[in-house]
SEZAPA-332858 format. One line per 8 residues: their letters; for each residue x, y, z of N, C-alpha, C. Coordinates in nm, 4 decimals. Layout:
REM residues N
A	X:Y:Z:X:Y:Z:X:Y:Z; ...
This chain:
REM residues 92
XXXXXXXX	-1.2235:1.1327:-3.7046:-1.2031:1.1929:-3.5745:-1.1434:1.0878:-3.4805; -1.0511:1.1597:-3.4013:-0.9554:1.0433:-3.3368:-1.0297:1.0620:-3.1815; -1.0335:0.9451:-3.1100:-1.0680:0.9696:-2.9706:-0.9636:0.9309:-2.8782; -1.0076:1.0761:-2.7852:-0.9113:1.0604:-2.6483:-0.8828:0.9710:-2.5724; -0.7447:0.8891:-2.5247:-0.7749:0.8028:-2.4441:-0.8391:0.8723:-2.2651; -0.8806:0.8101:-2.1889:-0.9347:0.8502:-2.0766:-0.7872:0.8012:-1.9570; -0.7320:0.8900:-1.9163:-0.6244:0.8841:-1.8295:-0.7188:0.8711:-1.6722; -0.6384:0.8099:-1.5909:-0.7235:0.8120:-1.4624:-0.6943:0.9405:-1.3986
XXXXXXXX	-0.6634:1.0069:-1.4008:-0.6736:1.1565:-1.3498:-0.7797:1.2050:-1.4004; -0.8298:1.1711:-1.5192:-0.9587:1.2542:-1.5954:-1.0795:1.2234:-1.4819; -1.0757:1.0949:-1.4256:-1.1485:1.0621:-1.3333:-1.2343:1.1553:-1.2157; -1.3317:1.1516:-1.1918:-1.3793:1.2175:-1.0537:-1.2961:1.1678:-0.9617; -1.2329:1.2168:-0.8306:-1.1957:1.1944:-0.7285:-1.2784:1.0795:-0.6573; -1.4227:1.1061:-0.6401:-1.4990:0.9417:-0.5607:-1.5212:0.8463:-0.7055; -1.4686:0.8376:-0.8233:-1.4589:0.7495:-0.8985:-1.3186:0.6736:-0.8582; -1.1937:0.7331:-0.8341:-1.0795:0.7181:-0.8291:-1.0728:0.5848:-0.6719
XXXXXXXX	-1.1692:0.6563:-0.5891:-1.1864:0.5732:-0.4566:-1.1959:0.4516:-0.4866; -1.3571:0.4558:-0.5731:-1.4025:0.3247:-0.5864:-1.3171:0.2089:-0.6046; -1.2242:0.2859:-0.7176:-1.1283:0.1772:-0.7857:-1.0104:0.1814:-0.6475; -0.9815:0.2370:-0.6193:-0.8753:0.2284:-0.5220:-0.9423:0.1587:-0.3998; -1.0494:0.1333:-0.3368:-1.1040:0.0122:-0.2932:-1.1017:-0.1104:-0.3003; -1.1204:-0.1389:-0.4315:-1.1450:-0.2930:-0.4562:-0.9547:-0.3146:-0.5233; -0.8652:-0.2648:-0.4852:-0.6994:-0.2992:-0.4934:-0.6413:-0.3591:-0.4007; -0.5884:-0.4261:-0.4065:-0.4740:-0.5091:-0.3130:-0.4018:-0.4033:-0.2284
XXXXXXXX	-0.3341:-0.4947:-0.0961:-0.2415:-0.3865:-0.0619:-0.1424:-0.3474:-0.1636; -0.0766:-0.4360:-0.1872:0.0687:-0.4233:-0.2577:-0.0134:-0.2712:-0.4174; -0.1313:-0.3267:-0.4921:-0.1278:-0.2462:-0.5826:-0.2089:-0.1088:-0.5121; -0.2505:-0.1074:-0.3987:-0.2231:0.0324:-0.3167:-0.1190:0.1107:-0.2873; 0.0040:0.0468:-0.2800:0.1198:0.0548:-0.2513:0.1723:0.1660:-0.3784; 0.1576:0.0419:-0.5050:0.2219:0.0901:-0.6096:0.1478:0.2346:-0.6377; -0.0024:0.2463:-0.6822:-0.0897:0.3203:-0.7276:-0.0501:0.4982:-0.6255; -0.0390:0.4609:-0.4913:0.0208:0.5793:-0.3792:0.1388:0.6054:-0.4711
XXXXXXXX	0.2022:0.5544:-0.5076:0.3602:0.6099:-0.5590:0.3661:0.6869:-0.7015; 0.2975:0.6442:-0.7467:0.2713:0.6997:-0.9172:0.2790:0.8110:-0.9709; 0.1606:0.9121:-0.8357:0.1267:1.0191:-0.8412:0.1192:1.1178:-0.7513; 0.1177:1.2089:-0.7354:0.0243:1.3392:-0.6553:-0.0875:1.2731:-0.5637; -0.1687:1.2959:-0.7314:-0.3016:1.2631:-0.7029:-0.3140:1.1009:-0.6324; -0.3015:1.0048:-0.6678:-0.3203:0.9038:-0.6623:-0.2886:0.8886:-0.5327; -0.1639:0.9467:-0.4859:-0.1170:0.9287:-0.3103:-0.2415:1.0209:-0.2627; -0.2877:1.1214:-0.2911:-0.3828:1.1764:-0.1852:-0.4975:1.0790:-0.2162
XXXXXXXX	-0.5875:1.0185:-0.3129:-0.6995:0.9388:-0.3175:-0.7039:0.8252:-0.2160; -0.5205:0.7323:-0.2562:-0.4645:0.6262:-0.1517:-0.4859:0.6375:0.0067; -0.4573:0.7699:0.0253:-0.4844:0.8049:0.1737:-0.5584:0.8157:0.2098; -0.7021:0.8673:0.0936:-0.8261:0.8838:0.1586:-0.9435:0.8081:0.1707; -0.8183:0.6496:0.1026:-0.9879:0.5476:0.0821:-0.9312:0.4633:0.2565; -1.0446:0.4065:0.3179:-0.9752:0.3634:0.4194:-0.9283:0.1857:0.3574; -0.8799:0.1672:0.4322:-0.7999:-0.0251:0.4435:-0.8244:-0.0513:0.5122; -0.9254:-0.1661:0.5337:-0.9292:-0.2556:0.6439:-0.8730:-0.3394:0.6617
XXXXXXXX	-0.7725:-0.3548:0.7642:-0.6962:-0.4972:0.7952:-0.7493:-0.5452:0.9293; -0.7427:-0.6978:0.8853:-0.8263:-0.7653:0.9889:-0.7208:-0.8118:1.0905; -0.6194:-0.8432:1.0972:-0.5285:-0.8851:1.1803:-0.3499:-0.8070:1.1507; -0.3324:-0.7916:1.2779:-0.1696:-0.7302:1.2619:-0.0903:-0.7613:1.3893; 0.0342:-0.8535:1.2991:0.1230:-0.9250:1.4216:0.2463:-0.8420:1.4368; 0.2750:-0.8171:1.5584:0.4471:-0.7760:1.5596:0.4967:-0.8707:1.6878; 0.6547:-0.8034:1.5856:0.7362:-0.9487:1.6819:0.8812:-0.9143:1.6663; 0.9806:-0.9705:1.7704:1.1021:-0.9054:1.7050:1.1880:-1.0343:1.6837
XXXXXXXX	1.2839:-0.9637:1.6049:1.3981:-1.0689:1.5522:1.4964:-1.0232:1.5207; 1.5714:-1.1127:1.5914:1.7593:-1.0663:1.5698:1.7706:-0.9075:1.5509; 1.7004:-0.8454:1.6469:1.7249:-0.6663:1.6232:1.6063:-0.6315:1.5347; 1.5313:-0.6312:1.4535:1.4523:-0.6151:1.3963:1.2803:-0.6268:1.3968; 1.1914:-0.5495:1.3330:1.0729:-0.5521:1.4054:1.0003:-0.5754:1.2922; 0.9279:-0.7334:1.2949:0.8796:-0.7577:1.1959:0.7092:-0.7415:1.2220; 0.6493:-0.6777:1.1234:0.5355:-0.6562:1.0877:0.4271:-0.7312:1.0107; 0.3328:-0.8224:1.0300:0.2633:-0.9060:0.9574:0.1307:-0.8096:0.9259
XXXXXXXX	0.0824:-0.7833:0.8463:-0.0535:-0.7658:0.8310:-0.1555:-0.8782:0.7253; -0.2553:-0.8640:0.7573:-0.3623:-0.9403:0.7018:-0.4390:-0.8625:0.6933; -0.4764:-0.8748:0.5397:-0.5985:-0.7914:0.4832:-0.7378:-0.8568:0.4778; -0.6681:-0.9911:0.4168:-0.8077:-1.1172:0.4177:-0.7346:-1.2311:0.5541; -0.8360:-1.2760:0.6235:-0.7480:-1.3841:0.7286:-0.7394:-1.5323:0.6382; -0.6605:-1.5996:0.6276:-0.6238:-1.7167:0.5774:-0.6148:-1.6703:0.4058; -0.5583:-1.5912:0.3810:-0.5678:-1.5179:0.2151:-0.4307:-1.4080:0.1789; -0.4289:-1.3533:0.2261:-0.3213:-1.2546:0.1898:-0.2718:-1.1803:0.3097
XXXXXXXX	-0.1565:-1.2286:0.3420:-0.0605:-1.1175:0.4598:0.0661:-1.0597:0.4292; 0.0638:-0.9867:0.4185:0.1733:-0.8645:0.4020:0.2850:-0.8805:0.5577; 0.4405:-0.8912:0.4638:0.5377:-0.8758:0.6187:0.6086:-0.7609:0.5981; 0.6407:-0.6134:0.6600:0.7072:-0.5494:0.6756:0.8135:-0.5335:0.7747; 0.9557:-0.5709:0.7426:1.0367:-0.5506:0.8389:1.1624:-0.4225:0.8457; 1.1908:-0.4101:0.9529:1.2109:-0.2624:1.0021:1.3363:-0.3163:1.0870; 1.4620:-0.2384:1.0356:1.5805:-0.2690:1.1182:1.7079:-0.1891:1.0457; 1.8269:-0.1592:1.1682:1.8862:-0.0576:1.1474:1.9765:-0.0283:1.0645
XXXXXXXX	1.9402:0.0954:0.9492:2.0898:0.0827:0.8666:2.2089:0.0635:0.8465; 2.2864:0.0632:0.8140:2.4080:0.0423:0.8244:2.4744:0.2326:0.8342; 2.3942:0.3150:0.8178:2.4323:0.4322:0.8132:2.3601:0.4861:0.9938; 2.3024:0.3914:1.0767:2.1911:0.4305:1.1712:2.0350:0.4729:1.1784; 2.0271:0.4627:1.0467:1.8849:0.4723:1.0022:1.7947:0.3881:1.0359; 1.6723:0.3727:0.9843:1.5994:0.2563:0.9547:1.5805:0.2105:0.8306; 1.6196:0.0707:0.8107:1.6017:0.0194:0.6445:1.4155:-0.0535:0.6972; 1.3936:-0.0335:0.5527:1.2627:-0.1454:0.5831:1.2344:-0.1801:0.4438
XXXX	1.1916:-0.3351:0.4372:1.2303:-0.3875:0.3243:1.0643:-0.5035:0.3816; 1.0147:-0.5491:0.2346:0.9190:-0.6181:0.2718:0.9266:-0.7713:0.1645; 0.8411:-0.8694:0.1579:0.8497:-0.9669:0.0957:0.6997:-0.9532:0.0534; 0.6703:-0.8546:-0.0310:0.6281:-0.8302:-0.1748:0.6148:-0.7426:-0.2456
């Protein structure tokens, strides 16, 4: 008899949290994109960020967050397409 692998969808929904808790931003990031499901779980676990800088530059609006202080900060920057849009592009 062959056994099933266990897909994370097989998961309970507050199992799915748990794990989506203890994730990084960036693999919050990824894990939101994957799926359906996974973007609605993503949305519903909260993130605490402890610090968030904005600031502008040369036209552009750069975004720092900190999840841990002196540990991991996330930069999101935000500036205008070349079509008039907004591009936003980050460094991770």
């Amino acid at each position: 008899m062959t056994k099933k692998s266990i897909e994370l969808s097989d998961l309970p929904p507050e199992m799915l949290q748990l794990l989506v808790e203890k994730c990084d931003f960036v693999t919050r990031r990824r894990l939101r994109a994957s799926s359906s499901l996974m973007y609605e779980v993503v949305d519903s676990t909260k993130l605490y960020i402890q610090s968030v800088q904005m600031g502008l530059w040369d036209k552009n609006v750069i975004l720092k967050l900190a999840i841990k202080l002196f540990e991991d900060d996330y930069t999101l920057n935000f500036g205008e397409s070349e079509t008039g849009g907004t591009r936003i592009w980050s460094d991770f």
